[in-house]
N, C-alpha and C positions, 0 to 999 in steps of 0.2 A: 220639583226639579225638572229634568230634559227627559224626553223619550230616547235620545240617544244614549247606547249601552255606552260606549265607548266614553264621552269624555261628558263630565257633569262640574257641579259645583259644592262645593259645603260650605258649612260656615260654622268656625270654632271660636270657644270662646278663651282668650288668655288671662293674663294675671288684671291687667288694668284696662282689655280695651276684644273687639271682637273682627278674626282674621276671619277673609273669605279668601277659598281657593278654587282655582280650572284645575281638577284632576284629571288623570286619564288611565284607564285602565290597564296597565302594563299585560300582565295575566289574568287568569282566576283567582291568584292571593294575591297580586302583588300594584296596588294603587302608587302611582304618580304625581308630584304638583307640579302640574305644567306652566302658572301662574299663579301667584299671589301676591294678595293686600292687606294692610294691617293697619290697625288707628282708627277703628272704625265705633265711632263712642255708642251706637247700636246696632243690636245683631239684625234689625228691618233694614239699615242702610247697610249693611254687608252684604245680605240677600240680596237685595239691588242690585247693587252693583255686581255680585256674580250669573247675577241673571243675566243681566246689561252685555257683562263681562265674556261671558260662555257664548252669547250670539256671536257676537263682535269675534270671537278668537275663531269660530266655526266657519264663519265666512273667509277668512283670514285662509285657514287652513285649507278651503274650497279652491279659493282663487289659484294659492298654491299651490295644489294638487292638480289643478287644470291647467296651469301652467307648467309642470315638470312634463306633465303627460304631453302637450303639444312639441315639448322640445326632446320629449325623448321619440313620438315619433319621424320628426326631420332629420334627427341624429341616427333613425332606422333608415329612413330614406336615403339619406346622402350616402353612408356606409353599402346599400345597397347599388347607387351609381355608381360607387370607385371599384365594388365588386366585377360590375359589371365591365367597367374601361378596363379596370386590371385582367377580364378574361378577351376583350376584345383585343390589346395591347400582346396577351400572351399570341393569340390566336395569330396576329398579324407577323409577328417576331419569326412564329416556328412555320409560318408559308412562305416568308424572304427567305427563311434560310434554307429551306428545301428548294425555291426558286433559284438560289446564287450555286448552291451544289451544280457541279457540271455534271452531264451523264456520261458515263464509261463509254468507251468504245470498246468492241468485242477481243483486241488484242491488249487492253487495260485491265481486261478481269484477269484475277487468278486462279488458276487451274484446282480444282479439289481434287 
């Protein structure tokens, strides 16, 4: 089989012919088929092909995982620029409008 714990192969046999599967371990009890094949008129050519089958899906899974992660960090990035315009935007806002306030003159205040 694969040294990875995570997702492996088996190969079962049915009534007239021999299934191979990509499992993957959901939990500690609880196995997944991520992939299967059936029709397979020997159980060597089933193991093949999940041999075959498990590289091919890993690398698959890699590619993918490398690509969520680069889009999840630009998706950090960019959310971090509009953070930032949205604090320089605020910043800009509340100095005009202290800027536009006119200042009192001393017969303007009210007396406490």
């Amino acid at each position: 089989m694969t040294t990875n714990k995570k997702y492996a192969y088996r190969v079962v046999q049915g009534k007239t012919d021999w299934v191979a599967e990509i499992t993957r371990r959901a939990t500690s009890k609880k196995t997944v088929v991520s992939k299967s094949q059936d029709g397979f008129a020997t159980e060597a050519d089933a193991k093949a092909w999940g041999e075959k089958e498990l590289v091919s899906f890993l690398e698959n899974l890699t590619t993918r995982n490398k690509r969520d992660f680069e889009q999840h960090l630009k998706n950090k990035k960019d959310k971090a620029l509009r953070e930032k315009a949205y604090q320089q935007k605020k910043k800009a806002l509340a100095s005009s409008e202290s800027d536009n306030a006119e200042p009192k003159t001393p017969d303007q205040e009210t007396p406490h």
